[in-house]
C-alpha positions in Angstrom: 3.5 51.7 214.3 4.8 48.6 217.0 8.6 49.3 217.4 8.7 46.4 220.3 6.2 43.8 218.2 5.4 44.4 214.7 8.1 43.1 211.7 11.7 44.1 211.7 12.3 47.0 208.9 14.0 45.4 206.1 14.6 47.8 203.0 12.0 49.7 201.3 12.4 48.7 197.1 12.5 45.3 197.7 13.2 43.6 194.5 11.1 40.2 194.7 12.5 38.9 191.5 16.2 38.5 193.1 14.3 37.5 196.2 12.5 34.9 194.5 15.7 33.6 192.3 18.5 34.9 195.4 17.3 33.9 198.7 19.0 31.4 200.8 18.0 30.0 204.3 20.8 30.9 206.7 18.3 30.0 209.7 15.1 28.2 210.3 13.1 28.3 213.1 8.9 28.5 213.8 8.4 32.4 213.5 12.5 33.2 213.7 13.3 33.1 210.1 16.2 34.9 208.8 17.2 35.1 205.3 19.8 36.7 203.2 20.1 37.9 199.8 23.3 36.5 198.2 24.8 39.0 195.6 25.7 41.7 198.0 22.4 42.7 198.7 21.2 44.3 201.8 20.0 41.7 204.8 16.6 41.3 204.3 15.0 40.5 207.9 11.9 38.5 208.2 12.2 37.5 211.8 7.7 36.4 211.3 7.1 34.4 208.5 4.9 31.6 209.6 4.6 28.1 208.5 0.9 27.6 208.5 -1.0 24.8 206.9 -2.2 24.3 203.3 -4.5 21.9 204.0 -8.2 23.2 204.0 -9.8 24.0 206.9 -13.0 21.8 208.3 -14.6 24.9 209.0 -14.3 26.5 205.6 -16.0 25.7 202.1 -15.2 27.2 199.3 -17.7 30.0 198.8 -17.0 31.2 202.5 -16.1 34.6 202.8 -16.7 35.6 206.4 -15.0 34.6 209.4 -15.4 35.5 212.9 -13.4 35.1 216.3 -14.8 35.2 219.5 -12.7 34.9 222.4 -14.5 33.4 224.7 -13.3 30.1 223.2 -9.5 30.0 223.4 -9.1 26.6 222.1 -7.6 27.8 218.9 -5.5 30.1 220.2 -1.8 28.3 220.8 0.1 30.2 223.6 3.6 28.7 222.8 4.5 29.8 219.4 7.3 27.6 219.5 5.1 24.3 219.3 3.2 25.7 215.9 3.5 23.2 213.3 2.2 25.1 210.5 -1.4 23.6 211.0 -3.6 27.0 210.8 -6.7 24.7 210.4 -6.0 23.6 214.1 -4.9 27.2 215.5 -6.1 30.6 213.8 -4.1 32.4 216.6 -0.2 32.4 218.5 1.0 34.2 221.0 4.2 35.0 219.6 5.4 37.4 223.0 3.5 37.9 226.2 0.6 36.2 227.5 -3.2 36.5 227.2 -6.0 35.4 229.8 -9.9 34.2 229.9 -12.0 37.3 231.3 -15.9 38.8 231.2 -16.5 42.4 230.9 -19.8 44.4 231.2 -21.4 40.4 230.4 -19.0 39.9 227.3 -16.4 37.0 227.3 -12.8 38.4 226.0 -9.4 37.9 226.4 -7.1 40.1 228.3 -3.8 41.2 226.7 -0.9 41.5 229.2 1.8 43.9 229.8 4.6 43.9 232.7 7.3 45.7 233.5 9.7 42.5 233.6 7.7 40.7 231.0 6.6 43.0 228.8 3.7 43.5 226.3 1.8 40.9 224.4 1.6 40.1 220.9 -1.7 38.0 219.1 -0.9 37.5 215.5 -3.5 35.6 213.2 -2.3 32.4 211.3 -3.8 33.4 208.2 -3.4 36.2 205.9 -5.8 38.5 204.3 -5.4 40.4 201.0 -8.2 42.7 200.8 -11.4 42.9 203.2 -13.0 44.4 205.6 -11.4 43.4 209.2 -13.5 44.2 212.7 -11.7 44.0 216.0 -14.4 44.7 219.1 -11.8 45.8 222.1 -11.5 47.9 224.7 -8.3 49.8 225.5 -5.4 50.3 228.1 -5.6 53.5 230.3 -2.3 54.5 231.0 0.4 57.2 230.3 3.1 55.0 228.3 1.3 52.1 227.2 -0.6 51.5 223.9 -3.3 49.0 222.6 -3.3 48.1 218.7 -5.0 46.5 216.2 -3.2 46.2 213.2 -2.6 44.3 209.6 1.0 43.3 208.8 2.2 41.7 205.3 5.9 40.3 205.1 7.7 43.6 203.1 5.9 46.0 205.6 2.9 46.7 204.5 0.7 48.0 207.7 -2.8 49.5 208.2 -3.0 50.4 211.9 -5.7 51.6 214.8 -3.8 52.2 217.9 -4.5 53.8 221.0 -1.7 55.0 222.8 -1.5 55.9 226.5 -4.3 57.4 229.0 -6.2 59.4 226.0 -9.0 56.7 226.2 -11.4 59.1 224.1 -9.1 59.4 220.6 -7.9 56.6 218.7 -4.8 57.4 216.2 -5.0 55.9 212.5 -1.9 55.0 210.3 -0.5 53.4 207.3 2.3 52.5 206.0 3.7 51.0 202.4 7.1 48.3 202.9 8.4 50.2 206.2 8.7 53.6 205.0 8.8 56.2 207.2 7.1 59.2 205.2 8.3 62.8 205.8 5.5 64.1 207.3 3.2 61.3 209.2 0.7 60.0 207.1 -1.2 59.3 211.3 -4.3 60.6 212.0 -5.7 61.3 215.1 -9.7 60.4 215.8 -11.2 62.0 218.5 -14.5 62.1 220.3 -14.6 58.6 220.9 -16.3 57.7 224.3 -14.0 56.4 226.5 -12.4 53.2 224.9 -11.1 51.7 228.1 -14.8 51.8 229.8 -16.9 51.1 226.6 -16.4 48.2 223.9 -15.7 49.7 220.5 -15.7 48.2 216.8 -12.8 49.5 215.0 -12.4 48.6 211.3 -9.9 48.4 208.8 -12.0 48.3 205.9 -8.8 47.6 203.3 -9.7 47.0 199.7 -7.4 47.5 196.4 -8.3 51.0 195.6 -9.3 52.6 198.7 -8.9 52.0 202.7 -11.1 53.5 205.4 -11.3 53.2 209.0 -14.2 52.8 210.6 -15.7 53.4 214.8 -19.0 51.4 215.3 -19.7 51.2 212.0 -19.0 55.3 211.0 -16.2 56.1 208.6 -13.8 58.4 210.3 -10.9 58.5 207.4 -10.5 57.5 204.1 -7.3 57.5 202.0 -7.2 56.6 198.3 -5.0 54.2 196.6 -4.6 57.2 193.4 -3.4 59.8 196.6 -0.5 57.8 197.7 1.4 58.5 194.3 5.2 59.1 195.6 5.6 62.7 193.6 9.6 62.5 192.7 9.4 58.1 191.9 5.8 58.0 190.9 5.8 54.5 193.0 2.1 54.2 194.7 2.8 53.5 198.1 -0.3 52.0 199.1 -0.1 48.7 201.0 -0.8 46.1 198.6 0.1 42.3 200.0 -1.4 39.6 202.5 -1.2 41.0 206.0 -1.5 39.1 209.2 -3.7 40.4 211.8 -2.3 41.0 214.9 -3.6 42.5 218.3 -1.0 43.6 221.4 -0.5 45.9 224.1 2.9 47.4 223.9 5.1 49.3 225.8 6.3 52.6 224.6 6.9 54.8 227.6 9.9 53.0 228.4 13.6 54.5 228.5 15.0 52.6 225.8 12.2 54.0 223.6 13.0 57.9 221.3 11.6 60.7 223.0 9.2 61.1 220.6 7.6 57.7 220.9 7.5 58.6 224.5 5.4 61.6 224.2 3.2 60.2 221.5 2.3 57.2 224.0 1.9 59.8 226.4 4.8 59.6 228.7 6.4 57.3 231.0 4.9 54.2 232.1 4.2 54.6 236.1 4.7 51.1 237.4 3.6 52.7 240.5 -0.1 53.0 239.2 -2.5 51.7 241.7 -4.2 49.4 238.9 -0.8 47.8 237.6 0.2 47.1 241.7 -3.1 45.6 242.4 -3.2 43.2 239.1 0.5 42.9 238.5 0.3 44.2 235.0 -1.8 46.6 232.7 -4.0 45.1 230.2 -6.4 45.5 227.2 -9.1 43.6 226.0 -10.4 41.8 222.7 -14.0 40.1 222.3 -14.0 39.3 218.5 -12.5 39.6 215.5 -14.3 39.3 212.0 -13.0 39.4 208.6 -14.7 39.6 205.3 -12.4 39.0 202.5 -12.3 40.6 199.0 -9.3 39.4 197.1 -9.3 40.4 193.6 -9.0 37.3 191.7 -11.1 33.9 192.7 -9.0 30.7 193.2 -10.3 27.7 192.1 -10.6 24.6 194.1 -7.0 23.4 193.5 -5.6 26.3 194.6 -4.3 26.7 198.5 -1.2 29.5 198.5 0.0 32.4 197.2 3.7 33.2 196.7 5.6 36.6 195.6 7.4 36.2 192.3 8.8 39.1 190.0 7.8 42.0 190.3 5.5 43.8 188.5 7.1 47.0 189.1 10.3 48.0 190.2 8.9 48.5 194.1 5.7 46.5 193.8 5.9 42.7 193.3 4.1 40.1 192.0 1.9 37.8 193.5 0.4 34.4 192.1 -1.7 31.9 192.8 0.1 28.1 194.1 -0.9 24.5 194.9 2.4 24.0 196.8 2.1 22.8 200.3 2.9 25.1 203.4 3.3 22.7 206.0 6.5 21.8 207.8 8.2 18.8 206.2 5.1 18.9 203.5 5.9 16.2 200.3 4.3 19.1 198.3 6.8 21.6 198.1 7.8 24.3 196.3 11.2 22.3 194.7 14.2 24.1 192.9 14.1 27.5 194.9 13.4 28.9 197.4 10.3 31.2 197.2 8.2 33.2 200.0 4.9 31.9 199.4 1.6 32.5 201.2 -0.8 30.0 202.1 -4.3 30.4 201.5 -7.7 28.8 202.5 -10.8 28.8 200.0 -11.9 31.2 201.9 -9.3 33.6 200.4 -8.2 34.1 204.1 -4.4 34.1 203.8 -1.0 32.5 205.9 2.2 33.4 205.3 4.7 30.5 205.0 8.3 30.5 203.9 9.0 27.2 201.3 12.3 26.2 200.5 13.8 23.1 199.2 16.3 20.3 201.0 
């Protein structure tokens, strides 16, 4: 879990129906959205909803159900979040904190993910949204105490599916979920091991996410698997199983840093030495990404008309609803939702997904 990067917590039962009927807009900004439920209900902070574009991408048909990333061409990656529009058929990346640079290792093109000790770490978050697939993230990892590389799925209520690698032990990787925030009792992380060493050697690390079951995956090999039926809550009966369109998102974070609990200190490995020879000869630590590739499996099939999603009431009391729209995602869009104010998420045809908040003027 990203204390510095990922979503702020906002409450675990979200009700979606009052959120869907009771949400106004107290401020709007790119990727700074914060909204507030308006009969005495808890803040509910979603500091990363993107406005991302409805329109359909060139470079998807309908029938398209693969898409790959390679980062040897940065041209679609925008490195001022502040300047996106909501077109995700122009960018399918933003680098929402940190920055990210053009690099080769052992003959592959990547990008390098930055972290310094005035700047901090970096944060790559995909425009688009999956719900349900099988994502791929080739990378190689930071080496040092204090510093950890991730590659994660986010949704908008907290739903996350995590591989991250945290500090100098560069042959284990550490597998997590987690259902609207909640903190579980007893971790549901896992720790893989026997990995060769994941800053010297490129790895494939998938989050292979469908509706029933999710397993993680190194170079192909399933290394966990967790069932949607064993993540039954015993005293509500709620299944906490993530369940809505994540963003993907990539970053190098800091978390052996004083301001950080002592336990996420020792998880990551200890305190960051910014006196490591590597960090003074670059001027920062770093971790690298070659590709990403996703192959989506949502549930239902839109049809040709159809380019978003958006939450409505829920279906149970913790789990809510989540339907197909035509309503236009894009900044200032003439198709908008109209009457109130809804979270919706934006899809292509090829069921890849962006999250958008729509509300009316």
């Amino acid at each position: 879990m990203q204390p510095h990067l990922a979503n702020p917590i906002i409450p675990a039962a979200v009700n979606m129906a009052s959120v869907v009927t009771a949400i106004t807009v107290s401020e709007v900004a790119i990727l700074s959205v914060r909204i507030r439920w308006i009969h005495a209900s808890p803040v509910l902070y979603a500091s990363q909803l993107m406005y991302v574009s409805a329109n359909l991408a060139t470079s998807c048909v309908f029938d398209l159900m693969f898409l790959q990333y390679t980062f040897s061409d940065t041209s679609r990656i925008l490195s001022n979040y502040t300047h996106f529009n909501g077109n995700a058929s122009k960018y399918d990346w933003v680098v929402e904190q940190g920055s990210i640079f053009n690099t080769t290792s052992d003959g592959e093109a990547a990008i390098a993910l930055t972290l310094t000790e005035n700047g901090g770490g970096t944060l790559l978050s995909s425009t688009r949204y999956v719900h349900y697939g099988r994502v791929t993230a080739r990378l190689k990892t930071g080496r040092w105490a204090g510093v950890v590389t991730a590659f994660i799925t986010m949704s908008s209520i907290k739903d996350e599916v995590d591989w991250e690698f945290p500090g100098n032990a560069t042959t284990e990787g550490q597998t997590n979920y987690f259902w609207q925030g909640v903190i579980p009792q007893t971790t549901n992380g896992v720790t893989e091991t026997g990995l060769t060493d994941t800053f010297s050697n490129w790895h494939d690390f998938t989050i292979d996410w469908q509706p029933d079951v999710l397993t993680f995956l190194v170079d192909g090999n399933a290394t966990r698997t967790i069932k949607a039926s064993d993540c039954v809550n015993k005293t509500t009966g709620v299944v906490q199983y993530p369940n809505t369109p994540s963003r993907i998102q990539l970053s190098l974070w800091p978390a052996g840093i004083a301001s950080e609990p002592q336990g996420t200190i020792q998880w990551a490995g200890g305190m960051i030495n910014w006196n490591d020879p590597d960090y003074v000869s670059a001027g920062h630590f770093y971790a690298l990404f070659q590709s990403v590739s996703v192959q989506c499996n949502d549930t239902l099939t839109p049809n040709s008309s159809v380019t978003s999603y958006v939450y409505g009431p829920n279906v149970t009391l913790d789990t809510p609803s989540i339907a197909f729209s035509n309503a236009s995602t894009l900044i200032n869009s003439a198709n908008k939702v109209s009457g109130v104010n809804n979270i919706l998420v934006s899809t292509l045809p090829a069921l890849v997904l962006a999250l958008a908040l729509v509300y009316s003027f």
